[in-house]
mmCIF file as gemmi writes it, N, C-alpha and C atoms, coordinates in Angstrom:
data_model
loop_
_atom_site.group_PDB
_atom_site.id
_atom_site.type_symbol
_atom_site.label_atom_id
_atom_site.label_alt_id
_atom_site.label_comp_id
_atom_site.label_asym_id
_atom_site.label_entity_id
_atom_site.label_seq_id
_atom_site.pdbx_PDB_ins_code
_atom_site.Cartn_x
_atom_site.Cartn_y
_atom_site.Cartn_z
_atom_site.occupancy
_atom_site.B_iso_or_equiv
_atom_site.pdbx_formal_charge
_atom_site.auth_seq_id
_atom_site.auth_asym_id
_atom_site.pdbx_PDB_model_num
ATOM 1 N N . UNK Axp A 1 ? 0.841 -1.182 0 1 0 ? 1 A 1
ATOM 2 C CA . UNK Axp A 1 ? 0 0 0 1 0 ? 1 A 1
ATOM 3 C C . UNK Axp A 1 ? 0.881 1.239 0 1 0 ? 1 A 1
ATOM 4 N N . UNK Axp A 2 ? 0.558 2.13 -0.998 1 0 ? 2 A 1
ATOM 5 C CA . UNK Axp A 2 ? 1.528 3.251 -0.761 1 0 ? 2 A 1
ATOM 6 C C . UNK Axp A 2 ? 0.897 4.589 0.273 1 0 ? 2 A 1
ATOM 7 N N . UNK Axp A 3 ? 2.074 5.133 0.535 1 0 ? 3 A 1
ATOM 8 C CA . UNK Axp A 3 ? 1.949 6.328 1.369 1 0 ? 3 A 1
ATOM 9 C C . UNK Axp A 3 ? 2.241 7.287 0.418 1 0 ? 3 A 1
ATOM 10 N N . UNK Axp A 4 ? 2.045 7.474 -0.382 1 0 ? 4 A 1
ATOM 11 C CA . UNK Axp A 4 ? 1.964 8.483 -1.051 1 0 ? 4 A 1
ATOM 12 C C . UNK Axp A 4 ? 0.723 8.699 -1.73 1 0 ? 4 A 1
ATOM 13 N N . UNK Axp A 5 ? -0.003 9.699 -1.625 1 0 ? 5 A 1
ATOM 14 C CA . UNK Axp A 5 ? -1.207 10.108 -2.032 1 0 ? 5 A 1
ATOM 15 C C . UNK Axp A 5 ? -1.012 11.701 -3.001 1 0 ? 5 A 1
ATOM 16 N N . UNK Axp A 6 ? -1.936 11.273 -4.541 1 0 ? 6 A 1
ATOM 17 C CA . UNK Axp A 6 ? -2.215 12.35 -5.346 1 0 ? 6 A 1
ATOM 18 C C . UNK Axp A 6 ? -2.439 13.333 -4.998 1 0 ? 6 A 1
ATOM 19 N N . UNK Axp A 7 ? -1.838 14.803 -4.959 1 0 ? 7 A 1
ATOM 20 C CA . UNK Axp A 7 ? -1.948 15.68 -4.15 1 0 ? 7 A 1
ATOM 21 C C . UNK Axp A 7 ? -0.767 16.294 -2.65 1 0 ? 7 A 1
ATOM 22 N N . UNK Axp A 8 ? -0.194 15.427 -2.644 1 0 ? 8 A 1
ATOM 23 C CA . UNK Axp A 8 ? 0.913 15.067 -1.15 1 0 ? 8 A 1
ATOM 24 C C . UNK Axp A 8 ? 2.177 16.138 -1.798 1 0 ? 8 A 1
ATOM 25 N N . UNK Axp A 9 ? 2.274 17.058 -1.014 1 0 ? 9 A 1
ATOM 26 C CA . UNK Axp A 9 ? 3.761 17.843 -1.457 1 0 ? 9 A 1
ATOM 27 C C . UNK Axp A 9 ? 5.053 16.763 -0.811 1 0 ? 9 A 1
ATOM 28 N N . UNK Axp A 10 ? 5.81 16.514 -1.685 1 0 ? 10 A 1
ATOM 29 C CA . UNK Axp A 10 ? 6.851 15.11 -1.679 1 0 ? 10 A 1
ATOM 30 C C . UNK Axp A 10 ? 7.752 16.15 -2.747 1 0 ? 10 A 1
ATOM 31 N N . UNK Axp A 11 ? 9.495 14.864 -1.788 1 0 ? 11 A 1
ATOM 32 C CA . UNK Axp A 11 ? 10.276 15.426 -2.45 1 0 ? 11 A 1
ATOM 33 C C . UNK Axp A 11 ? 11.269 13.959 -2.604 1 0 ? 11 A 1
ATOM 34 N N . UNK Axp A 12 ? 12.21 13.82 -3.601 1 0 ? 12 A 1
ATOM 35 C CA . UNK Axp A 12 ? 12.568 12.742 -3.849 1 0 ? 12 A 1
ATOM 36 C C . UNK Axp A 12 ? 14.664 12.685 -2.724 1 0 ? 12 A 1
ATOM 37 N N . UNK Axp A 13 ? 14.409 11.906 -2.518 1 0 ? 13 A 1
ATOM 38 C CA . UNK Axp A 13 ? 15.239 11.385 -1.406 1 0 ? 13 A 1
ATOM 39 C C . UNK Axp A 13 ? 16.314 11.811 -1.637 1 0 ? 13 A 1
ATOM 40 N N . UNK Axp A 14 ? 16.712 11.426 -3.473 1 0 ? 14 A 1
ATOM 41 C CA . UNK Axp A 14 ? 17.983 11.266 -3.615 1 0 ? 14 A 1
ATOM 42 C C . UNK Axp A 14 ? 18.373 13.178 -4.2 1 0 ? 14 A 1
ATOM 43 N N . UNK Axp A 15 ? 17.637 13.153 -5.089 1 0 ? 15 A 1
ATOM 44 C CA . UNK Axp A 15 ? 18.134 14.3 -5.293 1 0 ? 15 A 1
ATOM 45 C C . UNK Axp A 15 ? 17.251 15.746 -5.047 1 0 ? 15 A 1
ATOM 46 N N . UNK Axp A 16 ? 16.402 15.825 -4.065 1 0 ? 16 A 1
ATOM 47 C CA . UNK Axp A 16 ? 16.204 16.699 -3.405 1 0 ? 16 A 1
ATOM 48 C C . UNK Axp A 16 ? 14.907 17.62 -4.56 1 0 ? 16 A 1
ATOM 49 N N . UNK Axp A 17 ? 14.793 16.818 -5.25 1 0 ? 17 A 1
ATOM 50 C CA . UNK Axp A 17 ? 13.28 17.535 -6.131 1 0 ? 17 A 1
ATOM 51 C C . UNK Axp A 17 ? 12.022 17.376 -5.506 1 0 ? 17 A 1
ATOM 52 N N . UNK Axp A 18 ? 11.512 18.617 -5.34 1 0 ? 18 A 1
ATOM 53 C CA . UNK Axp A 18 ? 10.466 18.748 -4.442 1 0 ? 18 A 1
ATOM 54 C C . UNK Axp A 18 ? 8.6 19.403 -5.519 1 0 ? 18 A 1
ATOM 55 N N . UNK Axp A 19 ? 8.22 19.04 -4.877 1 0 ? 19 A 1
ATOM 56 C CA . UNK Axp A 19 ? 6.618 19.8 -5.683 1 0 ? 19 A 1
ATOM 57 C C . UNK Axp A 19 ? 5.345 18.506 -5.007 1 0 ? 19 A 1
ATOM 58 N N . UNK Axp A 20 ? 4.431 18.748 -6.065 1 0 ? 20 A 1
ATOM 59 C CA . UNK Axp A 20 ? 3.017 18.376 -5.845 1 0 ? 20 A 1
ATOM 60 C C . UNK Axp A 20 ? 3.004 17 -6.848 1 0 ? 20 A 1
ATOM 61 N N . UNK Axp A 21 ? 2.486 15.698 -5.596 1 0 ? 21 A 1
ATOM 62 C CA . UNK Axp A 21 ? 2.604 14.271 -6.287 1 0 ? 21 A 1
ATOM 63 C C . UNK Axp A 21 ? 1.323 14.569 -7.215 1 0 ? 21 A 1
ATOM 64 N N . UNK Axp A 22 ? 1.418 14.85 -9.207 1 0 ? 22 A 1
ATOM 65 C CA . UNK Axp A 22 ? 0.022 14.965 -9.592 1 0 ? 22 A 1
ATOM 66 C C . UNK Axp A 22 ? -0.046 14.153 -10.821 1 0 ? 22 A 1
ATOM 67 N N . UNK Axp A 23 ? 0.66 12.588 -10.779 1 0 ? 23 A 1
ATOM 68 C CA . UNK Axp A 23 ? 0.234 11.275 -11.7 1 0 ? 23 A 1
ATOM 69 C C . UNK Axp A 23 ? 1.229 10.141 -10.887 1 0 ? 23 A 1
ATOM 70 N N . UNK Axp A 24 ? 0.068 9.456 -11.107 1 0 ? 24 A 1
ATOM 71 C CA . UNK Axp A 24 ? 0.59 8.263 -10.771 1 0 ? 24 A 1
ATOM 72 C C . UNK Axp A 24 ? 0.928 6.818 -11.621 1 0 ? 24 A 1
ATOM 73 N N . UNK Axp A 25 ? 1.928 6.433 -11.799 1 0 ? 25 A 1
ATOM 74 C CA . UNK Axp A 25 ? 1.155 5.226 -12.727 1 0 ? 25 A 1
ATOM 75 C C . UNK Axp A 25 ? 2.196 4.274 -12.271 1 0 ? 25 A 1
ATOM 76 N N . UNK Axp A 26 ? 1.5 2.503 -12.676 1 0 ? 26 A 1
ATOM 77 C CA . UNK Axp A 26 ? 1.536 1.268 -11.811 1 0 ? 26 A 1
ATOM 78 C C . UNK Axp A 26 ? 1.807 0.441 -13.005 1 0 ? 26 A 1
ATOM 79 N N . UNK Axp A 27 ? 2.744 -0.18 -13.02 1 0 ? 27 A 1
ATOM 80 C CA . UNK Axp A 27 ? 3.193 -0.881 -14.312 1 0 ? 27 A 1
ATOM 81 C C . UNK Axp A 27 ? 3.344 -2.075 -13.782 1 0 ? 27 A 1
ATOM 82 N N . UNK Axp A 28 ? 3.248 -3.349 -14.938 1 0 ? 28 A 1
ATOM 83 C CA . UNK Axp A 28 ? 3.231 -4.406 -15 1 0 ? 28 A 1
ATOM 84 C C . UNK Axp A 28 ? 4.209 -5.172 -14.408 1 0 ? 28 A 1
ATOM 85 N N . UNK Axp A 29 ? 4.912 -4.773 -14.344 1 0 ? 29 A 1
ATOM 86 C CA . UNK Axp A 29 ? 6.477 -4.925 -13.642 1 0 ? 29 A 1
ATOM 87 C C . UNK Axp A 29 ? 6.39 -5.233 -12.124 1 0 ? 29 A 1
ATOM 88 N N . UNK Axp A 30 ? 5.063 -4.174 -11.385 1 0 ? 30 A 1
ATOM 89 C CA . UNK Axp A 30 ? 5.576 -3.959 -10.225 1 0 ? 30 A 1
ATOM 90 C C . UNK Axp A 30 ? 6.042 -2.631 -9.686 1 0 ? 30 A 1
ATOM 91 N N . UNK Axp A 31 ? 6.644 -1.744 -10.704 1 0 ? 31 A 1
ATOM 92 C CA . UNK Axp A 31 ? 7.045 -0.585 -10.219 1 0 ? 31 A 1
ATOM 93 C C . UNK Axp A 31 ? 5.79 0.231 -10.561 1 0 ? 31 A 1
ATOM 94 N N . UNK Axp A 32 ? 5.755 1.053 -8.852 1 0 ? 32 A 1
ATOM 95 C CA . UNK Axp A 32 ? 5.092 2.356 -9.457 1 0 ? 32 A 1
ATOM 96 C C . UNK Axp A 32 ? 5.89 3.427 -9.261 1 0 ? 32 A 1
ATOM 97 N N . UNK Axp A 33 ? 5.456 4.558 -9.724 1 0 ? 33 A 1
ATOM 98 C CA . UNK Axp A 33 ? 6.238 5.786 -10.234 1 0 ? 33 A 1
ATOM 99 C C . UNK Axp A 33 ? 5.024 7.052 -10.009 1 0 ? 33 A 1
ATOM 100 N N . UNK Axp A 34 ? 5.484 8.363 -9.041 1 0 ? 34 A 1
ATOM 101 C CA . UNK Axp A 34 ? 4.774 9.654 -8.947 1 0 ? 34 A 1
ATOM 102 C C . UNK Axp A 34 ? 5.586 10.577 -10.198 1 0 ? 34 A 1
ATOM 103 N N . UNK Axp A 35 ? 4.751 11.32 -10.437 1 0 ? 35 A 1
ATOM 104 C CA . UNK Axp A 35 ? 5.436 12.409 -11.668 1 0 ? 35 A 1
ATOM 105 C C . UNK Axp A 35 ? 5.041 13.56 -10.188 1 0 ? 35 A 1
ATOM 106 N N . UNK Axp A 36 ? 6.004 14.662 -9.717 1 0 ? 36 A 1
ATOM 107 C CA . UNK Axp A 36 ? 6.307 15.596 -9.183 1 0 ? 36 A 1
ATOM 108 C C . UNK Axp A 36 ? 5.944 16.58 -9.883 1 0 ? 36 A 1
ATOM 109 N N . UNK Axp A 37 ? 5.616 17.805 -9.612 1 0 ? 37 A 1
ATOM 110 C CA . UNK Axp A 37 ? 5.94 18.732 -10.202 1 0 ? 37 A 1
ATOM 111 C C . UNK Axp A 37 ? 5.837 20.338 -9.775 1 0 ? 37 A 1
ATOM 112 N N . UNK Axp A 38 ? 6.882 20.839 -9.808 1 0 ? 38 A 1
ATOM 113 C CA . UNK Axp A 38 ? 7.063 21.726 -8.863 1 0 ? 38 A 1
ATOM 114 C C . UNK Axp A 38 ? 6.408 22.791 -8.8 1 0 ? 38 A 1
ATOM 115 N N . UNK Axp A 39 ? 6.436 23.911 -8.21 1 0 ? 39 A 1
ATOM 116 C CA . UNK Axp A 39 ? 6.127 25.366 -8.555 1 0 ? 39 A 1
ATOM 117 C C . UNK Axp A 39 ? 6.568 26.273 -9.342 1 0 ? 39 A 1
ATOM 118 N N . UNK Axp A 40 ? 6.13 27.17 -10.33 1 0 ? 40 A 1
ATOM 119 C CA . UNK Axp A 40 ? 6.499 27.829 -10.933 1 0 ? 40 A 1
ATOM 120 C C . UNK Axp A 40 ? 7.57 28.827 -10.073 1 0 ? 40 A 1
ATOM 121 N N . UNK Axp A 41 ? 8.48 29.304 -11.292 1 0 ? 41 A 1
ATOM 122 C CA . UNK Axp A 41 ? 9.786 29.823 -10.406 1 0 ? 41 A 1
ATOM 123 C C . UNK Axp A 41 ? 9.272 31.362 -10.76 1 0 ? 41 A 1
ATOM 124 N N . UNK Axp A 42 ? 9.943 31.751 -9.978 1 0 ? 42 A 1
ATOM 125 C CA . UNK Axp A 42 ? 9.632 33.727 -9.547 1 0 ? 42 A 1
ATOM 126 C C . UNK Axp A 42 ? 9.05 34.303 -10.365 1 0 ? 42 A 1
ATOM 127 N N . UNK Axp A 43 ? 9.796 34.01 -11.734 1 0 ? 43 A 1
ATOM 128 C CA . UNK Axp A 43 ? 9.346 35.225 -12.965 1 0 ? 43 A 1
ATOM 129 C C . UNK Axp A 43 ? 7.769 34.538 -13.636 1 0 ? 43 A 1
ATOM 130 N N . UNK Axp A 44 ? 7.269 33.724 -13.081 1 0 ? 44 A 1
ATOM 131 C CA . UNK Axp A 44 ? 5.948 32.777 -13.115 1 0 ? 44 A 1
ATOM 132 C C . UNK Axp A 44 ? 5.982 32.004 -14.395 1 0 ? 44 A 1
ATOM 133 N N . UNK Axp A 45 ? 7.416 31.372 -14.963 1 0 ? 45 A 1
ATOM 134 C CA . UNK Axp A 45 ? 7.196 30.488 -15.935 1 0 ? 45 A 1
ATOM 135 C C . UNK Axp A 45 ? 7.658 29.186 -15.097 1 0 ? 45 A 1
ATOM 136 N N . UNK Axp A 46 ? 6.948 28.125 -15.61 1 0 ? 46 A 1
ATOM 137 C CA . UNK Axp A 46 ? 6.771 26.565 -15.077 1 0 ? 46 A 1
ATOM 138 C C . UNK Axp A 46 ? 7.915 26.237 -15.72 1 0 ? 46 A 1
ATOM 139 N N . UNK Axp A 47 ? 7.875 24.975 -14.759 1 0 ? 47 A 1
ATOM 140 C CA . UNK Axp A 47 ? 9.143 24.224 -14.546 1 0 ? 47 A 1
ATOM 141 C C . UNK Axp A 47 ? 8.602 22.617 -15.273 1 0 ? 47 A 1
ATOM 142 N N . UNK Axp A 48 ? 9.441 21.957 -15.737 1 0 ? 48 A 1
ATOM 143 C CA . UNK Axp A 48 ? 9 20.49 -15.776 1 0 ? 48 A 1
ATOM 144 C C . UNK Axp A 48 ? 8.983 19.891 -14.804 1 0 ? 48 A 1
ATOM 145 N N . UNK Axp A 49 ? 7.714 18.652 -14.944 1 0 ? 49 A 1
ATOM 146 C CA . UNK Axp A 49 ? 7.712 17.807 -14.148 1 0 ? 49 A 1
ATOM 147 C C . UNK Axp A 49 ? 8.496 16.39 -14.548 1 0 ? 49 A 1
ATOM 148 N N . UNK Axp A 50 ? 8.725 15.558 -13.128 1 0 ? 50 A 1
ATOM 149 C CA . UNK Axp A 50 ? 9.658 14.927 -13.947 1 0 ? 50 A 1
ATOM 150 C C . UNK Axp A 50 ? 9 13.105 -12.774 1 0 ? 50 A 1
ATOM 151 N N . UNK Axp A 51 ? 9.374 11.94 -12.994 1 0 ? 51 A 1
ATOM 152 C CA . UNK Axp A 51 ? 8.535 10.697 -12.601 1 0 ? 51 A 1
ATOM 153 C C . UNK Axp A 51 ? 9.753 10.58 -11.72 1 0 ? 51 A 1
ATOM 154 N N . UNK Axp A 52 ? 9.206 9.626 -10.365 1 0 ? 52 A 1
ATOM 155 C CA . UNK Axp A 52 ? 9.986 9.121 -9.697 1 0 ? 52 A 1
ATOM 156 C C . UNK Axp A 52 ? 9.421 7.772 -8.834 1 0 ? 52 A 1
ATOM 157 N N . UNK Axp A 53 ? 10.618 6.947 -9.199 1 0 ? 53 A 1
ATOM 158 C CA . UNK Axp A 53 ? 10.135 5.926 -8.057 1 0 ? 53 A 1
ATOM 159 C C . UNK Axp A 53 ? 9.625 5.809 -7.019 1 0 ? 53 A 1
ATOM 160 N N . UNK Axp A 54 ? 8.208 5.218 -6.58 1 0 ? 54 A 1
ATOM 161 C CA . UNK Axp A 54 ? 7.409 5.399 -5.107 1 0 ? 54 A 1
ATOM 162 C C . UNK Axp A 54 ? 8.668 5.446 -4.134 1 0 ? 54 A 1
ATOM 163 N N . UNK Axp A 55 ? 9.479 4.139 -3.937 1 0 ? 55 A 1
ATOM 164 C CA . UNK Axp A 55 ? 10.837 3.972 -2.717 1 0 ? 55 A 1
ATOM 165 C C . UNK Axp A 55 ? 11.4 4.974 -2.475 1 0 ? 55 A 1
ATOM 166 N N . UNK Axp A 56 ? 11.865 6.234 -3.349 1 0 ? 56 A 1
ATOM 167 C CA . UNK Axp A 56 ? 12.324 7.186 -3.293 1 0 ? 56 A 1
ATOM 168 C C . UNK Axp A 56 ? 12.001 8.674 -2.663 1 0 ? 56 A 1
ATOM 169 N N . UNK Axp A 57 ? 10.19 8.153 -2.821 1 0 ? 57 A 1
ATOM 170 C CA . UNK Axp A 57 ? 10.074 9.607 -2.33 1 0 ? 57 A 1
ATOM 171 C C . UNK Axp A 57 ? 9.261 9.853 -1.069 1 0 ? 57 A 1
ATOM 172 N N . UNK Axp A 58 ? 9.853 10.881 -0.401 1 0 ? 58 A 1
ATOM 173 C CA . UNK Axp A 58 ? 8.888 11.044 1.24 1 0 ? 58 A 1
ATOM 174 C C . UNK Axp A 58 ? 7.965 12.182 1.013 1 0 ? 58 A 1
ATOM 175 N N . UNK Axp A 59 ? 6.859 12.041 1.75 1 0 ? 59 A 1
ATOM 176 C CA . UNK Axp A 59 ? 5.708 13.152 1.739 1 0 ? 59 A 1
ATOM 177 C C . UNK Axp A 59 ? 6.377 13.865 2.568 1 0 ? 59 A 1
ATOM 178 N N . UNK Axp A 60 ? 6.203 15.447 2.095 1 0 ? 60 A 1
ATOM 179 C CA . UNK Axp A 60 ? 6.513 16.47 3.019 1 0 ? 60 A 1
ATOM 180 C C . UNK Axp A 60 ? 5.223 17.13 3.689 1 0 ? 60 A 1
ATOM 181 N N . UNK Axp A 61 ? 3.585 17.422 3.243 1 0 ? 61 A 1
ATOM 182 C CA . UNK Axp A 61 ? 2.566 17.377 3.787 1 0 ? 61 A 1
ATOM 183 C C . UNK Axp A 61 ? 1.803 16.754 2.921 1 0 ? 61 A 1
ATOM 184 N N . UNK Axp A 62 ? 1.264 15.959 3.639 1 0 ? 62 A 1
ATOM 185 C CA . UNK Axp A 62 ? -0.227 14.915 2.929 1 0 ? 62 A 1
ATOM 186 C C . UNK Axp A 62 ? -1.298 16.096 3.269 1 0 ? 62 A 1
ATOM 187 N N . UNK Axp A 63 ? -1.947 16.062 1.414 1 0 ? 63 A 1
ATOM 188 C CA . UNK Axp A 63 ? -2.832 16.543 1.242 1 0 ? 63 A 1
ATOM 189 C C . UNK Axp A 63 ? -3.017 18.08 1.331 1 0 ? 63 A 1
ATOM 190 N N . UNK Axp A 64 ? -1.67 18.81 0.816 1 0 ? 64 A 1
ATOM 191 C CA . UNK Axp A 64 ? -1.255 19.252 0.248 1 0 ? 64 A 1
ATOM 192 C C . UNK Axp A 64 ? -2.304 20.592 -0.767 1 0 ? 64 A 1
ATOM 193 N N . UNK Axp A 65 ? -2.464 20.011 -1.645 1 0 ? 65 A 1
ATOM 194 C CA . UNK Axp A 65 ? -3.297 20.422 -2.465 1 0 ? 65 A 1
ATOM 195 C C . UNK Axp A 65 ? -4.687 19.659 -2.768 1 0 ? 65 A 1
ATOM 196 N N . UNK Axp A 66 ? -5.7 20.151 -2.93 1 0 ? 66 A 1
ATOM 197 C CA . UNK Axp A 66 ? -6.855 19.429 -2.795 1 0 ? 66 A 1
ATOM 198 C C . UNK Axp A 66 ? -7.586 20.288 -3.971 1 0 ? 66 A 1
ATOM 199 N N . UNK Axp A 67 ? -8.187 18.509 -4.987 1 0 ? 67 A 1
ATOM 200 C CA . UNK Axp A 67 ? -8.946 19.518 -5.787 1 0 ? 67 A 1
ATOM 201 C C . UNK Axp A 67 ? -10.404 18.866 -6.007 1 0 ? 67 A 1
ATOM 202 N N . UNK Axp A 68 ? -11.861 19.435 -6.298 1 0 ? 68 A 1
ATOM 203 C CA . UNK Axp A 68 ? -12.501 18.933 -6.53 1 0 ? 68 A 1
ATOM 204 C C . UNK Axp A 68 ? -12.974 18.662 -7.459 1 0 ? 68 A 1
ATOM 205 N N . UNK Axp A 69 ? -12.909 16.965 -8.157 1 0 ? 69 A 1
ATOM 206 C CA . UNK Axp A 69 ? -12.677 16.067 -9.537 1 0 ? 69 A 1
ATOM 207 C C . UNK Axp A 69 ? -14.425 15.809 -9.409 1 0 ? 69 A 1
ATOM 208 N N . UNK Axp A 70 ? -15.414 16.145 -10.611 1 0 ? 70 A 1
ATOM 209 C CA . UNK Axp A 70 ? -16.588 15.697 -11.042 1 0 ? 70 A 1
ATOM 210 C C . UNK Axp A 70 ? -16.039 14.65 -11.519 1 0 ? 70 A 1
ATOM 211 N N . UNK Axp A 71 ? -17.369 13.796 -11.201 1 0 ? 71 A 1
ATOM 212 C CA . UNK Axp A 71 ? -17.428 12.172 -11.737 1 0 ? 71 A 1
ATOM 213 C C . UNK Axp A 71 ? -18.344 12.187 -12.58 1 0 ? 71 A 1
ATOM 214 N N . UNK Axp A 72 ? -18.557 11.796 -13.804 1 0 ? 72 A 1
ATOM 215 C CA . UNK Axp A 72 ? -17.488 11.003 -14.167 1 0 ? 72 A 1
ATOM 216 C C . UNK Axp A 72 ? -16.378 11.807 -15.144 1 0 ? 72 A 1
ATOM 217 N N . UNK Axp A 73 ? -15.064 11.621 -15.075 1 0 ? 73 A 1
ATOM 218 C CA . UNK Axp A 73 ? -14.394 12.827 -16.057 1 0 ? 73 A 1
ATOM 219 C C . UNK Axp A 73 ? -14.6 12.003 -17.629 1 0 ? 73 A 1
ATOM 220 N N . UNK Axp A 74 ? -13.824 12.553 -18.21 1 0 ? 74 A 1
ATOM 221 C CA . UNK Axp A 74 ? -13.105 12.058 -19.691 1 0 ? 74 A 1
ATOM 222 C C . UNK Axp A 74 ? -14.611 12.783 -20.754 1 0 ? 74 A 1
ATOM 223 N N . UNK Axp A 75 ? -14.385 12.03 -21.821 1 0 ? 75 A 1
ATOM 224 C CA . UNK Axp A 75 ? -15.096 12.284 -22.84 1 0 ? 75 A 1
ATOM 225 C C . UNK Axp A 75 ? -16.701 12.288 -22.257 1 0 ? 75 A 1
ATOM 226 N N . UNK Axp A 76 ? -17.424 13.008 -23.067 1 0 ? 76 A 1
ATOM 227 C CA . UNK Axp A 76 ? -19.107 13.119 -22.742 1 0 ? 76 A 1
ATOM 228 C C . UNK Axp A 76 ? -19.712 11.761 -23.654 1 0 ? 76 A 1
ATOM 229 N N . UNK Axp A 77 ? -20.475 11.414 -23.465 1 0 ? 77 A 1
ATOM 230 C CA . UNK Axp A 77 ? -21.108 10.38 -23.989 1 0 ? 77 A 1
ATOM 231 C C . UNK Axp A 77 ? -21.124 10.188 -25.607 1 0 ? 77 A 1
ATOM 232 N N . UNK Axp A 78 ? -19.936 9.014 -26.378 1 0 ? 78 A 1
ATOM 233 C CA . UNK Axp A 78 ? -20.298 8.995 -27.539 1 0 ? 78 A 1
ATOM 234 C C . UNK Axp A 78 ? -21.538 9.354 -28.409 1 0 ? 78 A 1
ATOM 235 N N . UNK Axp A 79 ? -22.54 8.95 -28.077 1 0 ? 79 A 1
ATOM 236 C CA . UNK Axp A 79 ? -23.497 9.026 -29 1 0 ? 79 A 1
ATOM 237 C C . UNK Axp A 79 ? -24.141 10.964 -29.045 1 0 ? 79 A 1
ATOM 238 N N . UNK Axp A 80 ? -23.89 11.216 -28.698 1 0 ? 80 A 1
ATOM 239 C CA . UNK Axp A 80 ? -23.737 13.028 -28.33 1 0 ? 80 A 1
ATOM 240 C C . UNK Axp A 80 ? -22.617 13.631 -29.479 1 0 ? 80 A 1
ATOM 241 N N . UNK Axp A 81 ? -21.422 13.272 -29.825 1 0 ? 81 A 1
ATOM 242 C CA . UNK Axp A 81 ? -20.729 14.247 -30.14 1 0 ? 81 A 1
ATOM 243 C C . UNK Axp A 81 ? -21.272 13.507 -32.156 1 0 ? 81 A 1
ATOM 244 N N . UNK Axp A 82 ? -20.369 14.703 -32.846 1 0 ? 82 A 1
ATOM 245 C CA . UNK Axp A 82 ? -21.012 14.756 -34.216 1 0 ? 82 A 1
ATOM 246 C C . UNK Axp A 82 ? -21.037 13.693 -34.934 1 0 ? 82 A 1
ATOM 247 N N . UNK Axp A 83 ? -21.138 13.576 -35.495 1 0 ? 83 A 1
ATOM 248 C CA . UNK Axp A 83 ? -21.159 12.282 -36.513 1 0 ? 83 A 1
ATOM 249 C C . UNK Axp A 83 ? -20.106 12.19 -37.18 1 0 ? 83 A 1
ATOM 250 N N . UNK Axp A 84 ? -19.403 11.252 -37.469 1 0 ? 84 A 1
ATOM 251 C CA . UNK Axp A 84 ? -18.157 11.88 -38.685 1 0 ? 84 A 1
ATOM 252 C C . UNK Axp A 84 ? -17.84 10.854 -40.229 1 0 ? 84 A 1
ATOM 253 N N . UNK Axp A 85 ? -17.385 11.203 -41.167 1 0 ? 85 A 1
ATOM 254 C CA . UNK Axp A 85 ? -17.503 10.773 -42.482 1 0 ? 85 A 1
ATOM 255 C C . UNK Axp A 85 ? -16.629 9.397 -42.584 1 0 ? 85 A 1
């Protein structure tokens, strides 16, 4: 079970990259992996985000950022959008 939760400001162990845990993904393998991503720097242009191994990284505050996700997301109901050729 991981301790890391979507949203959790985390920073990675080894090399000290810090931001907001905001993807997660769980591969076949066994490994999962948070994508980080930090705060925009002073002059307000963004920074990349970059993936890191779950083992690697510690929460600095859980829950962090909080957002509220409507269900259900993604596409609106096929039979709704246009028709196509």
């Amino acid at each position: 079970m991981s301790t890391v939760n979507l949203g959790d400001r985390v920073k990675d162990t080894i090399t000290g990259f810090a931001g907001i845990a905001t993807g997660r993904a769980d591969y076949l393998t066994g490994c999962t992996q948070f994508c980080i991503t930090p705060p925009v720097k002073e002059d307000g242009t963004t920074r990349d985000s970059h993936w890191y191994d779950e083992d690697r990284i510690e929460v600095v505050e859980a829950g962090a950022v909080k957002i509220a996700v409507k269900r259900p997301g993604g596409p609106s109901d096929p039979s709704e959008r246009a028709p196509t050729r």
